[in-house]
C-alpha positions in Angstrom: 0.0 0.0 0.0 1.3 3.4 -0.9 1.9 6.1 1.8 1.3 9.5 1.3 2.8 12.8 2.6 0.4 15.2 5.6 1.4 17.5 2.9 0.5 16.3 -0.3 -2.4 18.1 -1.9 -2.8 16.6 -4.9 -4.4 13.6 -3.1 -8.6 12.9 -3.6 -9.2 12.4 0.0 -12.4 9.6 0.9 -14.2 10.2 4.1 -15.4 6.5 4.7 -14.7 3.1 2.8 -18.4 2.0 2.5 -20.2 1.5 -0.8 -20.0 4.8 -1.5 -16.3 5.6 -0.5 -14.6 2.3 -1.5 -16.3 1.8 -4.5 -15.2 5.6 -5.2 -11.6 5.6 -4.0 -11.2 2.3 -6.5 -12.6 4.1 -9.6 -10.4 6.5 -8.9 -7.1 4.9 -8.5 -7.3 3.0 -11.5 -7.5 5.9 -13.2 -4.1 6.5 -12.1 -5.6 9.0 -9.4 -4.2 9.0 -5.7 -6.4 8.4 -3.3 -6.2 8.8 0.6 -9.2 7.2 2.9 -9.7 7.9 6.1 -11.9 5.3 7.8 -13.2 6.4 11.5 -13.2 2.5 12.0 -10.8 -0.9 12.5 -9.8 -3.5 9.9 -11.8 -6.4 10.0 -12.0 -9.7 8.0 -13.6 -12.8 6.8 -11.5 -14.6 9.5 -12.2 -12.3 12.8 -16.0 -11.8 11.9 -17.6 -13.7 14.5 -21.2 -15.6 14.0 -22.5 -14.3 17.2 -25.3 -11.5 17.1 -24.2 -9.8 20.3 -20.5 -10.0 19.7 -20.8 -9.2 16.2 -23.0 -5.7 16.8 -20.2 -4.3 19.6 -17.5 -5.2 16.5 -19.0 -3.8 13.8 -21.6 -1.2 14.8 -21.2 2.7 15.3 -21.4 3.4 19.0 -20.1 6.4 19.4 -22.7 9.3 21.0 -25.7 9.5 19.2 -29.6 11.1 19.8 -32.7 10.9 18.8 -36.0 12.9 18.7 -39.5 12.8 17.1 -42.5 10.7 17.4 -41.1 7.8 15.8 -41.1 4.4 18.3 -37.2 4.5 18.1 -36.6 7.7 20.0 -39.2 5.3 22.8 -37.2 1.9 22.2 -33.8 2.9 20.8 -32.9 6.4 21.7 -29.0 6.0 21.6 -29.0 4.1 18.3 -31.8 5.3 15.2 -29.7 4.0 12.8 -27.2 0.8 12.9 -24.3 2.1 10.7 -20.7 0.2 10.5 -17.7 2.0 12.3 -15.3 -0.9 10.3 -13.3 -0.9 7.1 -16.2 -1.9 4.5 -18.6 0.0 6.3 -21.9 -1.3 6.4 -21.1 -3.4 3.2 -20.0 -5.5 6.3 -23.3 -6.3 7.6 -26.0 -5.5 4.8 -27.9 -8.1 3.5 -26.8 -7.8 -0.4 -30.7 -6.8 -1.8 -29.1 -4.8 -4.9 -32.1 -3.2 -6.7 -32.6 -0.4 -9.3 -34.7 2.6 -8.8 -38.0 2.7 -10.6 -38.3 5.2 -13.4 -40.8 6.9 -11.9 -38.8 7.3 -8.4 -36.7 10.0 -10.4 -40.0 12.2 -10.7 -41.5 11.8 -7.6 -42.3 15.8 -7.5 -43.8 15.4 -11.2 -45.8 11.8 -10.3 -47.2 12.5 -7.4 -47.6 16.0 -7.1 -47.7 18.1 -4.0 -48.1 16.4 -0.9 -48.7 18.2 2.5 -45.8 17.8 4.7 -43.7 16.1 2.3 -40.3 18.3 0.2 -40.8 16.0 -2.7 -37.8 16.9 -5.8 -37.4 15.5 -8.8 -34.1 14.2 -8.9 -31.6 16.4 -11.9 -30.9 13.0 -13.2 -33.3 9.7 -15.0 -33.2 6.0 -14.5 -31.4 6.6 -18.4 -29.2 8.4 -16.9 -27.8 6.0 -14.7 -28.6 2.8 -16.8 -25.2 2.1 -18.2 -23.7 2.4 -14.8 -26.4 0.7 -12.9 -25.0 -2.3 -15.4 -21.6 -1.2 -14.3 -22.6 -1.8 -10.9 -24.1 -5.3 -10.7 -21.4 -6.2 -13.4 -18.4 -5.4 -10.6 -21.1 -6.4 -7.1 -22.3 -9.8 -9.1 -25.7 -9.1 -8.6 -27.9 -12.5 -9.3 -30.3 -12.3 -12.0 -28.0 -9.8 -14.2 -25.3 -10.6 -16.5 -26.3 -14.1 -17.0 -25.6 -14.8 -13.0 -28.2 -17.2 -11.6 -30.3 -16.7 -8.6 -29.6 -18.3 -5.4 -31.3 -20.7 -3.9 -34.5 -20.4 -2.0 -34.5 -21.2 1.9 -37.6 -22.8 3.8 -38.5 -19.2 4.3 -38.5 -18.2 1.1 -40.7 -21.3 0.1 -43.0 -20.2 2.6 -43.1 -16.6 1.3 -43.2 -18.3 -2.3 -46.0 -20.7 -1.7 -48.3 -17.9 -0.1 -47.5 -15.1 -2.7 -47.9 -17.3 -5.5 -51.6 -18.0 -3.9 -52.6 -14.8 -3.7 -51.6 -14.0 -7.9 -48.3 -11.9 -6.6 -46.0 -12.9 -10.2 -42.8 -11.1 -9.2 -41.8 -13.6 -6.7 -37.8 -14.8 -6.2 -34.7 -15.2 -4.7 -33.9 -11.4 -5.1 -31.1 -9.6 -7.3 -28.5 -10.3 -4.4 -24.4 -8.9 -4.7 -24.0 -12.2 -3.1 -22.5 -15.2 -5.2 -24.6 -17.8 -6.6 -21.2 -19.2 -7.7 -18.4 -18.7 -7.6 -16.9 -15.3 -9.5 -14.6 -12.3 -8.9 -11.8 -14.6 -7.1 -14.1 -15.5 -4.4 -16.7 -18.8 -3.4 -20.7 -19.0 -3.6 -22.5 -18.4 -1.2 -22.2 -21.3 1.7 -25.7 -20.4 3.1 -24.4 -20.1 6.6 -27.2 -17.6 7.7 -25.0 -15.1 9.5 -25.3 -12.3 6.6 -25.2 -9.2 9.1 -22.5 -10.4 11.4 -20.0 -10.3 8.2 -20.1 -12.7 5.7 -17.5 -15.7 6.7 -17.0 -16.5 3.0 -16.2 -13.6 1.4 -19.5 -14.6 -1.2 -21.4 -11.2 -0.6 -20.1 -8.3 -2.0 -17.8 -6.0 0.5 -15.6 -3.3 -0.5 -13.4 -4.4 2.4 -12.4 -7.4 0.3 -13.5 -6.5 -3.3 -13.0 -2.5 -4.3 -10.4 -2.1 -1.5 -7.4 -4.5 -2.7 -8.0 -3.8 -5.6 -7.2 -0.1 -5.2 -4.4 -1.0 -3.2 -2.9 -3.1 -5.9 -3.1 -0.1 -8.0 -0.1 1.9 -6.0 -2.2 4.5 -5.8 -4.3 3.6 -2.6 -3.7 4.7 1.1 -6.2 3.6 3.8 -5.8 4.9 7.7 -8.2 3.0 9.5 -9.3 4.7 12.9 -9.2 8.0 11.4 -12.0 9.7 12.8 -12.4 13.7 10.9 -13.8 16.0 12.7 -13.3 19.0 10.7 -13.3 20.1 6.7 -10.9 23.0 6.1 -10.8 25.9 3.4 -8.9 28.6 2.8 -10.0 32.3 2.2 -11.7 31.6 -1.4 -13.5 28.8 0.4 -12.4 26.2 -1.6 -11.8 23.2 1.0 -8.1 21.9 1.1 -8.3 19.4 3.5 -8.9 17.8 6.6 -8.5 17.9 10.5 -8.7 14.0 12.3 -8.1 12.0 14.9 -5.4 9.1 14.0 -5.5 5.7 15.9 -4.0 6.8 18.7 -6.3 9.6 19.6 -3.7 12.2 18.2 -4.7 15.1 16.1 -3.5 15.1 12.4 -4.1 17.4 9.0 -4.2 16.0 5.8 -4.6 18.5 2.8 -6.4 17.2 -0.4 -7.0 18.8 -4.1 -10.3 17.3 -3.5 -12.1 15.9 -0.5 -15.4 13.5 -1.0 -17.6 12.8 2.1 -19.1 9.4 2.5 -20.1 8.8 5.8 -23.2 8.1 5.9 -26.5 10.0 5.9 -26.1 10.7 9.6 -22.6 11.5 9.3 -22.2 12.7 6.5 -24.0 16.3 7.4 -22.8 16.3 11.2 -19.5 16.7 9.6 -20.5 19.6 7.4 -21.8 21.2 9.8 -19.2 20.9 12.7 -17.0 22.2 9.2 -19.1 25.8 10.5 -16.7 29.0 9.8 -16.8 32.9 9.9 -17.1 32.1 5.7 -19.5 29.5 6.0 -21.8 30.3 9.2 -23.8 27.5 8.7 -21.9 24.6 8.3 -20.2 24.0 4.8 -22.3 23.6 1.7 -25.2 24.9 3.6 -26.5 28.4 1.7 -29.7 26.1 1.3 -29.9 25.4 4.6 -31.0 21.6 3.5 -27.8 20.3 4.7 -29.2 18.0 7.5 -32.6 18.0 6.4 -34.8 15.3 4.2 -33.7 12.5 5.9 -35.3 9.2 5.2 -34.9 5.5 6.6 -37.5 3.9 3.9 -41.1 3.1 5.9 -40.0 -0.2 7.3 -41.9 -2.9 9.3 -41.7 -7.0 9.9 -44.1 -9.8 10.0 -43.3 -12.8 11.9 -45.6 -15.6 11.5 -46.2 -18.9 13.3 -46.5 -22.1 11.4 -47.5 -25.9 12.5 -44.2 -27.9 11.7 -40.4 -26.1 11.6 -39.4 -23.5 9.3 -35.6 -22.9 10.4 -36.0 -19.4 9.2 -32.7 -19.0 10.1 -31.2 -21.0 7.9 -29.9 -20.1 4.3 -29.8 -16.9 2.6 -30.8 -14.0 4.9 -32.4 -11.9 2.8 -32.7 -13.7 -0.6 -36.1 -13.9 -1.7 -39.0 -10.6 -2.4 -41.9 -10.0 -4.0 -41.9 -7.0 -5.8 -45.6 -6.5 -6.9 -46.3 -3.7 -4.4 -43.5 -1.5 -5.2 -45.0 -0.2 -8.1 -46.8 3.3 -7.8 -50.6 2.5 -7.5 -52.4 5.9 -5.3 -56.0 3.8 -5.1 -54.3 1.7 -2.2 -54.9 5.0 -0.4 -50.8 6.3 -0.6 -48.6 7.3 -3.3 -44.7 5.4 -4.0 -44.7 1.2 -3.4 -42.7 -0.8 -1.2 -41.4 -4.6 -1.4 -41.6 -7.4 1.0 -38.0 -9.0 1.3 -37.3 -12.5 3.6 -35.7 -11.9 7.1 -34.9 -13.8 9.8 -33.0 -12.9 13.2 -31.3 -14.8 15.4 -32.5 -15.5 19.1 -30.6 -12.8 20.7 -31.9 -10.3 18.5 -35.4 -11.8 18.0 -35.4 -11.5 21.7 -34.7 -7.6 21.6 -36.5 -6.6 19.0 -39.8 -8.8 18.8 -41.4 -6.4 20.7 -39.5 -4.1 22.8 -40.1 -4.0 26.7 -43.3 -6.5 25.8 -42.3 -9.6 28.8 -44.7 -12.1 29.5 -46.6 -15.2 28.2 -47.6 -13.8 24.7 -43.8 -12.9 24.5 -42.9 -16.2 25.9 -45.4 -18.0 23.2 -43.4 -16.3 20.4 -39.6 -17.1 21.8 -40.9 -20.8 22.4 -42.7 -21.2 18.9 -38.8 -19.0 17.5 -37.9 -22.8 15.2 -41.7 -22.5 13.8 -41.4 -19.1 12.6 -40.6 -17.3 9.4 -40.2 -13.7 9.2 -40.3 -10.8 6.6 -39.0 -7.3 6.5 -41.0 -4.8 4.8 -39.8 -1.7 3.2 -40.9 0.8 1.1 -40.9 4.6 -0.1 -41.2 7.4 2.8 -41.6 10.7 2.4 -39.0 13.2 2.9 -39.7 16.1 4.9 -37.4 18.9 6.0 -38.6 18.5 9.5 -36.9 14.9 9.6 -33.5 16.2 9.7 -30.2 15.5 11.2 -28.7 18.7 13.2 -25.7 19.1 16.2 -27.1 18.4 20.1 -24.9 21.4 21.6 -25.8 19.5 24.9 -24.0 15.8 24.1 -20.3 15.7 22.9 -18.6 12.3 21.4 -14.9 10.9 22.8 -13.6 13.8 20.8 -15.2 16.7 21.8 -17.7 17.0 19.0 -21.2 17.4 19.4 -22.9 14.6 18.7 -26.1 14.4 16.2 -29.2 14.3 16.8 -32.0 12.3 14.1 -35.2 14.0 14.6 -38.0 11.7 12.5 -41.6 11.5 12.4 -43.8 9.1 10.2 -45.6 11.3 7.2 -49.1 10.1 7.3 -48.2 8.3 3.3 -45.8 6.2 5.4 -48.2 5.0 8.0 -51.0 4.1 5.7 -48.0 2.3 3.5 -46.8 0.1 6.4 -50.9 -0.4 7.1 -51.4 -1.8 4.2 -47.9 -3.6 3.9 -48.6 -5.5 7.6 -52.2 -6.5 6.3 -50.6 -8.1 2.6 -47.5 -9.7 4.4 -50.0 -11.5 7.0 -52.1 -12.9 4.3 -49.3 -13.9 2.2 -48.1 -16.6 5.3 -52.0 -17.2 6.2 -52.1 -18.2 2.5 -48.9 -20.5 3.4 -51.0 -21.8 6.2 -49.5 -19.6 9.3 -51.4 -19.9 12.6 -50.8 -16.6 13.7 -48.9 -13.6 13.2 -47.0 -10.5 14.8 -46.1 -7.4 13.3 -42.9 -5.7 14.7 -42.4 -1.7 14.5 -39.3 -0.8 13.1 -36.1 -1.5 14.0 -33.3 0.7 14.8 -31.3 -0.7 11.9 -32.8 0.4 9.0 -31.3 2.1 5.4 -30.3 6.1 5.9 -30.9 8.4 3.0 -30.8 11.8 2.4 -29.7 15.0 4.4 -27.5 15.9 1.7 -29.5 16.2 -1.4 -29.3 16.1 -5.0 -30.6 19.2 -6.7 -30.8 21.2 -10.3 -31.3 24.4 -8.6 -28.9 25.3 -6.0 -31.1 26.6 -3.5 -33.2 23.2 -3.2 -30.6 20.7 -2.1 -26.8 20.6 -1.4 -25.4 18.9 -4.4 -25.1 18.6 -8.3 -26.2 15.7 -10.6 -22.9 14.4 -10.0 -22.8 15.1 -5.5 -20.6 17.9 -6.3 -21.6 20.4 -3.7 -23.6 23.7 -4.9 -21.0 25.8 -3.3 -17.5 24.4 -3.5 -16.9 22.6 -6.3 -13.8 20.8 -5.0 -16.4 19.5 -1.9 -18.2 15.7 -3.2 -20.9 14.0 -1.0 -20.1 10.1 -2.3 -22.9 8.3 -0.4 -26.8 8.1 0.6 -26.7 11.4 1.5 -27.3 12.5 -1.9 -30.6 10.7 -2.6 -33.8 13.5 -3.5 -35.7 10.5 -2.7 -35.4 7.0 -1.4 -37.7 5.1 -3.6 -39.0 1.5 -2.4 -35.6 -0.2 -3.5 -32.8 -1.2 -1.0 -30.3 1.8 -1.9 -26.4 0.3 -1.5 -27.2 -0.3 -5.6 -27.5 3.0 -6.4 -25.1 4.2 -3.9 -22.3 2.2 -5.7 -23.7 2.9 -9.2 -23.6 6.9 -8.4 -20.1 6.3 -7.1 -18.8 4.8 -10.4 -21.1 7.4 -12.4 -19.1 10.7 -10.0 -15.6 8.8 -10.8 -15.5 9.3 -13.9 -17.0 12.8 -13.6 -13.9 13.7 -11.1 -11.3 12.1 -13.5 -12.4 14.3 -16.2 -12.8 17.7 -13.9 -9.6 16.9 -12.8 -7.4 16.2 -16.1 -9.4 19.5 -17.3 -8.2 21.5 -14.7 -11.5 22.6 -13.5 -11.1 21.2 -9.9 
């Protein structure tokens, strides 16, 4: 791996090594760019992720200070974690699940679609699904997303068949083992898919996609490629034309460091991502940098999320197989006579005992709890997740009252449900129950939603400057040397998991900084 100088401002400097920032920092170095990433979390790998749910959340999971507000039932259940994000090389390419689906076309034209809705900062997006096609192909080419480029599916699990056998029965026709960026066999130098079950705590056989073992050596082969893992940044610099030159941190043994940079690209996350802009706050840029909107923080969205677990007669072994590899996608099509607007998909889950435990219903003890945890080899589960509104109220912002092991404040996630959102999850609880009563269930539960969920946002993508924070390639309004590289930048979330996107916008703003940069213009 090469080593750069503190010095050395011709460097692109990554703020996280996630799907946004890995897949980023390797488009760029082979290019022949250098590239400096500063990850605020350890090295991990295939052979210290540990199959424990417990274990494997204090490893991998951000835990460093963190509020919440709002009349969501996370601020009640959850109110020092709203999101689970990765603090880990890989970020949470770590623990996701590997659902890899495009946008719908009409999720680039929410603003135009579905017109003004009260309490909702709906955008149309500056760019089309056309727009991103060839690099959505990119995408699933380099993830090995099943279903594309000839790649099979994977197999189907007992709780898949479940979900299968009851869709099917109720005429759902978009019913499969998912477009996964997990291996179906084996491709890219790694194994298929062993169907362990232990997808969040880090996959064991390297078969689902992580830049911590995919995009990352690969840059580093290049020569081009320095990564400082527990590199925490707490501050973006500029100089007196405001054009940022680089960055303050905290290096792995809690000393402070500066590292300058021609260009600096944030991708930390939607929570992050705009705490960092706006602890970036100077006499130029009074409200935190890239902020003469004042949407930095704002619109953020988690998707409208929600489970089913259902009871059957004989074992399912939910748990076994394929976390997340089977949907049906019928419902995430736009259809307002269901009484909301945007769609939303119903995606196989299972969790361990610990977490089942936790999470099942939060603070809910006794014998209908007990029923549940004792039927736990019976059940099958399913996540639901689908479009939610943004709103500029939702917002992440600084709590002046809380500081982090550096001395930062910490962020606060303020988030309340938009009325669309409740009557989507409504109507997504009632069709998940009858899809496993159609299986044959004996009774079901619906879970709220959990802390861990997909964070989008904050950061926006806009054609007009004063309606979001970035350009239709995440260069910042303001300073054009300033990128944000991950979720931050969605107008809207759509009803699709987003890592897709957030690796297919990567690839797409790579070759955009490549060109800037042999131009001169940046």
């Amino acid at each position: 791996m090469a080593q750069f100088d503190f010095e050395d401002d011709s460097v692109v400097l990554v703020i996280g090594s996630g799907a946004g920032g890995g897949t980023l920092a390797n488009e760029l170095c082979q290019k022949g760019i250098k590239v400096v990433v500063l990850e605020a979390g350890a090295t991990q790998s295939n052979a210290t992720f540990i199959n424990d749910e417990w274990k494997s959340f204090s490893q991998l999971a951000w835990l460093d200070k963190r509020t919440t507000s709002g009349s969501w039932r996370v601020a009640k259940d959850f109110a020092g974690l709203p999101a689970w994000i990765c603090k880990t090389v890989g970020g949470t390419t770590t623990h996701w699940a590997g659902a890899s689906l495009r946008f719908q076309e009409h999720e680039f034209r929410v603003r135009s679609v579905y017109g003004e809705i009260k309490g909702a900062n709906l955008l149309d997006w500056p760019i089309t699904l056309q727009d991103l096609e060839p690099y959505y192909a990119k995408a699933e080419n380099k993830m090995g997303v099943t279903r594309t480029h000839g790649i099979p599916g994977l197999p189907g699990n007992n709780n898949f068949k479940v979900m299968h056998a009851g869709a099917t029965k109720l005429g759902y026709k978009e019913v499969h083992t998912g477009n996964m960026a997990i291996n179906s066999e084996p491709r890219d130098g790694r194994g298929r898919c062993m169907q362990l079950g232990f997808c969040f705590q880090g996959c064991k056989s390297g078969a689902k996609w992580s830049t911590l073992y995919t995009e990352i050596p690969k840059a580093e082969a290049t020569g081009n490629f320095e990564i400082r893992p527990q590199s925490h940044v707490s501050r973006i610099e500029h100089n007196a034309a405001g054009k940022v030159t680089g960055v303050i941190y905290f290096d792995k043994d809690g000393k402070e460091q500066r590292q300058k940079a021609r260009i600096v690209c944030v991708a930390g996350n939607s929570i992050e991502t705009p705490r960092l802009l706006l602890l970036s706050a100077s006499n130029l840029y009074k409200d935190g940098l890239a902020n003469s909107s004042g949407q930095v923080g704002r619109n953020y969205m988690r998707h409208m999320t929600g489970s089913v677990y259902s009871a059957f007669k004989n074992p399912v072994h939910m748990y076994k197989g394929t976390t997340m590899a089977g949907i049906v996608r019928d419902e995430a099509k736009n259809n307002p006579n269901r009484g909301f607007v945007g769609g939303y998909e119903m995606e196989t889950l299972s969790l361990g005992i610990p977490f089942m435990a936790a999470f099942l219903n939060p603070g809910g003890w006794g014998p209908e709890f007990a029923w549940w945890m004792d039927h736990y080899t019976n059940l099958a589960g399913m996540w639901l997740v689908g479009e939610d509104m943004p709103r500029e109220t939702n917002r992440v912002t600084l709590n002046t009252d809380v500081k982090d092991q550096w001395g930062n404040y910490a962020p606060n996630v303020h988030f309340d449900d938009h009325d669309n959102d409740i009557a989507m999850r409504n109507h997504a609880f009632t069709q998940a129950e009858r899809v496993h009563q159609a299986a044959g269930a004996i009774k079901t539960f619906r879970t709220p939603p959990y802390p861990s969920t997909h964070n989008m946002g904050t950061s926006r993508m806009s054609a007009r400057p004063q309606e979001g924070v970035v350009n239709k390639w995440g260069q910042t309004h303001d300073i054009a040397n300033l990128f944000i590289s991950d979720g931050s930048q969605f107008t809207t979330g759509g009803a699709e998991n987003p890592t897709l996107t957030i690796v297919t916008l990567a690839i797409r703003q790579a070759d955009y900084i490549a060109q800037q940069m042999t131009a001169r213009a940046i």
